[in-house]
N, C-alpha and C positions, 0 to 999 in steps of 0.2 A: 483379415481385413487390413486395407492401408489406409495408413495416417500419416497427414502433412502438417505438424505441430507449429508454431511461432509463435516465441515469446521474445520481448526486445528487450530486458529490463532485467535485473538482479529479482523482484518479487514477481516477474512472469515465470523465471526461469522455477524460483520454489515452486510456483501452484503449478506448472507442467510439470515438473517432476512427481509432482504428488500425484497428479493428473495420471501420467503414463501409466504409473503403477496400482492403479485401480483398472485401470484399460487393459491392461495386460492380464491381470486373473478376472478379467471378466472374457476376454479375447487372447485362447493362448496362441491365436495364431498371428498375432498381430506383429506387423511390420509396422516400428514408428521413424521416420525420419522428421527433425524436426531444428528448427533456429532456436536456441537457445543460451545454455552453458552447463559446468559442469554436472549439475545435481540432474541435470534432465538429462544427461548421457551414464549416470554414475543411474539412473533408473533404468537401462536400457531401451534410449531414442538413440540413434543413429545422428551424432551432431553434424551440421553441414555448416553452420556460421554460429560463432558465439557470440552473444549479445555486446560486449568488450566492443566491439568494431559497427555495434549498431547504434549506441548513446549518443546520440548529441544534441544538448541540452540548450536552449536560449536561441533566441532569432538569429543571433549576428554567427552564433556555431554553429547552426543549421544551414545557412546563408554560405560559411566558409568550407561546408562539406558538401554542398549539394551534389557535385559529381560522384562520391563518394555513397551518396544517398540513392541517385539515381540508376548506379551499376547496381550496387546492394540488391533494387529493386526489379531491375534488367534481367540479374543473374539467378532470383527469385522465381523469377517466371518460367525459365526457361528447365529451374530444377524438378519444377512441382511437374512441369509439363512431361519432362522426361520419367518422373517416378510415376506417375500417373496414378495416385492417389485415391479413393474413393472418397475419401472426407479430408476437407481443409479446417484445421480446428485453432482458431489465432485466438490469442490471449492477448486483450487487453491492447498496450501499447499503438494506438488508434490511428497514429499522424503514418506508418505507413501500412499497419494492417486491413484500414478500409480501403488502401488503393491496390492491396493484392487482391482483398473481397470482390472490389467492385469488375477487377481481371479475369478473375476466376469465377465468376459468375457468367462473364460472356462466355464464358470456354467451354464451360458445362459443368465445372463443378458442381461437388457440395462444401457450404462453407458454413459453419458453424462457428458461432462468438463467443469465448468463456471469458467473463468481466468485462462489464458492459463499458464503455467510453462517458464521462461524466458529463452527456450532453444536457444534464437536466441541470447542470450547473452554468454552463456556455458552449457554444456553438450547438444549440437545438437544431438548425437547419441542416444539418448532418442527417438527423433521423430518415427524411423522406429516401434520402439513397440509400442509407443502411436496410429500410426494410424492402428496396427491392434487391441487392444482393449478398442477403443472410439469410439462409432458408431455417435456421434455430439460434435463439439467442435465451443465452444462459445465464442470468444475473445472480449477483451477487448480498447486493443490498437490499432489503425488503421493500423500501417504498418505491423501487424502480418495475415494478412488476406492474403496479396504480398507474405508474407515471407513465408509461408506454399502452395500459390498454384504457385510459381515460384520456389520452393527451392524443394520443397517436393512434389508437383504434389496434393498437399491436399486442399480439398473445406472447407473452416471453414465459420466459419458468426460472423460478426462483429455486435455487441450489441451497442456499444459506453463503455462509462466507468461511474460505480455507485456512484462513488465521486461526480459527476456533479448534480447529485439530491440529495446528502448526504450535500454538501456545501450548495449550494441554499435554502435547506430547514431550515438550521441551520442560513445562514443569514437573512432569509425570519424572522425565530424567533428571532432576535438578533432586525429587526427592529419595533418591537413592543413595547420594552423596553428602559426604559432613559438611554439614553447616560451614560455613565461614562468618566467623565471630568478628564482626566491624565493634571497635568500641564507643562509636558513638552511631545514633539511627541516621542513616542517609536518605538523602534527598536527592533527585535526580536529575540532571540539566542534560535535556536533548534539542539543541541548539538547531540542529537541520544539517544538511549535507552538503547544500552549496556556499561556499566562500562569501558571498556579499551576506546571505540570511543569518548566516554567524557572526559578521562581525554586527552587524544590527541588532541581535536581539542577547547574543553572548554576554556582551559588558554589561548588560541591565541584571542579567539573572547574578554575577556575579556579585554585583553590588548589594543585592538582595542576602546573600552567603553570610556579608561583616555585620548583620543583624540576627544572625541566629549561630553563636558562635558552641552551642550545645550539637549541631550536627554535622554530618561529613555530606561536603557539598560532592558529587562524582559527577563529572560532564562524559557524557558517550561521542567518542572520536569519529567522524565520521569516518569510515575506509577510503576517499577520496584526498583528503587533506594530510599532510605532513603535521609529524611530532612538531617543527618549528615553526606552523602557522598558532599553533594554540600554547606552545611555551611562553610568549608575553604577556598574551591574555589572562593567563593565571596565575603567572609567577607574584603577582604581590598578595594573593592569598594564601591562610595559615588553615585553613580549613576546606582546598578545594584541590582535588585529588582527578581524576580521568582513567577511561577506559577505551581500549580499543577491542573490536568483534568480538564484545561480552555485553549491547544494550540487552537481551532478555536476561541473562546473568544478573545482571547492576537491577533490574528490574524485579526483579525475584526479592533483592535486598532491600526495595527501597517503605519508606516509610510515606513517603509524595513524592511529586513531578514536576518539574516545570518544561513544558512539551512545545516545539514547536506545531502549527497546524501541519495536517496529512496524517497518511497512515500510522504516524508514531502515537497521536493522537486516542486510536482506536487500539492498537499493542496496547499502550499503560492501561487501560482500560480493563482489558481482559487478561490484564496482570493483576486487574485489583486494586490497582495504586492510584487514591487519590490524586485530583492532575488540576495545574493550570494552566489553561493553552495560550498561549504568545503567539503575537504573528505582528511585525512591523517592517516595513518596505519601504523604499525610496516614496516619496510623495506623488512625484506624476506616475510612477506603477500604480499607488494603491489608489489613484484616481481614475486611473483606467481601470485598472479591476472591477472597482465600486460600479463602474458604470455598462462593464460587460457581465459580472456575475451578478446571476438573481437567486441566490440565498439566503436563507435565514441565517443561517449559522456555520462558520468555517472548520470546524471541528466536526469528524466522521459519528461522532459521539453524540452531540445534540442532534445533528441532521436525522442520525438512525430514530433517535427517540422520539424528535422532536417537540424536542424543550429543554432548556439548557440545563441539562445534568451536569457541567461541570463549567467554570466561569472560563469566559473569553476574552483578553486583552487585548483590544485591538487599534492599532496604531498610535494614536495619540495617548489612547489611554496604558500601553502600555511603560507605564514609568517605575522608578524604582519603588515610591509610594507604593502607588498603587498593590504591584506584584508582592511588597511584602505583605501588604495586610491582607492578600488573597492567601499566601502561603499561610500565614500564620492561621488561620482560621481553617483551611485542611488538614495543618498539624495539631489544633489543638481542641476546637471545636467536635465535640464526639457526637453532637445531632447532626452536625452537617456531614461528617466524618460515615454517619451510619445510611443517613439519605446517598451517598454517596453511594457506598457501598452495595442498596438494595435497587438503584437503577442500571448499575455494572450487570449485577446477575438478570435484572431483565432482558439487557442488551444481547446477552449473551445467549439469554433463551430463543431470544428472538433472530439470530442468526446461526445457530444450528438447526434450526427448527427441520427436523428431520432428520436427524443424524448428520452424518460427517461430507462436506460437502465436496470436496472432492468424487467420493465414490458416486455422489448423487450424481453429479456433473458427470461421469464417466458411463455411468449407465444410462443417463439421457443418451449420452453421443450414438451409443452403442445400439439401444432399442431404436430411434431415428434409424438408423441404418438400415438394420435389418427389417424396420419397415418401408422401407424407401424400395430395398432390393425384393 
């Protein structure tokens, strides 16, 4: 069978990679081409475009690439058309995989969605298009399943989520190898990836550090920023260390979190590691936000459970008060510490539910098909 894979994003690129190689011992005939990056050609997809030249992040960057955006999507059309594909199978990355969807649906395709776009968050008016050109959609989160067939009258299928065999696997390798004996217990500062959310929320967790000088404060570098954006930031601390392309490593070691919201969120989580999630923005952002998103809670964490298993700082109240006396009470507090601890392992039951979710997601794609043909 043929597969027309796309993922636009460094975390599409992991769950297609995991993806293909479930699709392939289950399809050994399978021909996959597919937009991605490394790890999804290092699984055998045939790469046509690396995600590298697909990013671009922020209105006024999107604004400054549109041409760039709209060949991307020109040359998209014309590739799927020429491989001619039985299944179109896009992952995630929304802003241009519903406008190949909705392309390739007039064409004839099959198009299949793996991780759903967070329209239960904002932009819900998205849905009525998506279900008329997505003939399978694959979710990820549990309550997205409710949310599409009470909201929207829509049958989707719940996979579980691909973190829970991406973590495990990586702790699974972490315990084969010697320890690394830190001499004091670490704490974790995962500031965010983009340049304005780090210098926003960075300087507060650090300030937090000169109050706990019994541990080793370690910030995770983002892969996007330079050694000498984060050298000042730190430099007047005696206790605050950094890592680059090792947050599950650093996370395996740590003791607590200080997390920014998103997916990093839901990783410490299913590291185990007690967490505080941070999240503070310009003021007209997080005014407009407030008034385009309809959530309870900004962390992957409460949303899944729904109820805040681990505390939320958010904007105003994120101060250096504040965030210490959250930290200290998930370093020291052993009832909160254990509460902690037993809504993790929920979460986590509750997003494997059924084994490993890629394979799931793979054998959906697969039996679809073959009942399709």
């Amino acid at each position: 069978m043929k597969y027309y894979i796309i993922a636009g994003e460094a975390s599409g690129d992991l769950h297609g990679s995991n993806l293909i190689k479930e699709l392939k011992h289950l399809d050994n005939a399978a021909n996959i081409h597919c937009w991605g990056g490394d790890l999804m050609q290092a699984a055998g997809g045939t790469l046509i475009k690396h995600y590298r030249d697909l990013a671009f992040m922020g209105f006024a960057e999107v604004v400054m690439n549109l041409r760039t955006i709209m060949n991307n999507l020109k040359f998209c059309k014309q590739d799927i058309e020429q491989f001619q594909p039985d299944v179109l199978v896009l992952i995630d990355y929304p802003g241009f995989n519903l406008r190949i969807a909705e392309w390739a649906k007039q064409k004839g395709f099959k198009v299949v969605f793996y991780i759903s776009p967070q329209v239960w968050a904002w932009k819900e008016g998205r849905v009525k298009k998506m279900k008329q050109c997505i003939d399978k959609m694959l979710v990820i989160l549990p309550f997205e399943k409710d949310y599409y067939k009470n909201k929207w009258n829509w049958d989707v299928e719940y996979v579980g989520h691909p973190l829970v065999e991406v973590i495990d696997s990586f702790i699974e390798s972490q315990n084969s190898k010697p320890k690394t004996q830190n001499s004091k217990p670490v704490v974790a500062l995962l500031p965010g990836s983009r340049k304005q959310e780090i210098l926003k929320k960075l300087p507060i967790m650090l300030e937090v550090a000169k109050h706990f000088p019994d541990y080793e404060f370690v910030v995770a570098k983002a892969p996007g920023q330079e050694d000498t954006f984060y050298e000042p930031l730190l430099q007047p601390y005696s206790n605050v260390s950094s890592v680059r392309n090792e947050t599950y490593k650093l996370l395996t070691q740590s003791t607590a979190a200080l997390v920014t919201s998103g997916t990093a969120t839901l990783e410490t989580a299913l590291f185990g590691v007690p967490e505080v999630v941070c999240y503070k923005g310009s003021n007209i952002s997080y005014q407009i936000a407030k008034r385009l998103i309809s959530i309870k809670y900004i962390s992957l964490v409460n949303l899944i459970m729904d109820k805040p298993v681990v505390k939320e700082l958010i904007q105003n109240d994120l101060t250096i008060k504040n965030l210490t006396a959250e930290l200290s009470l998930i370093l020291t507090d052993q009832k909160r510490i254990a509460e902690i601890k037993k809504d993790y392992a929920d979460l986590k039951h509750l997003l494997s539910q059924g084994g490993n979710a890629s394979a799931k997601a793979a054998k959906s794609i697969y039996q679809f098909m073959c009942n399709v043909e």
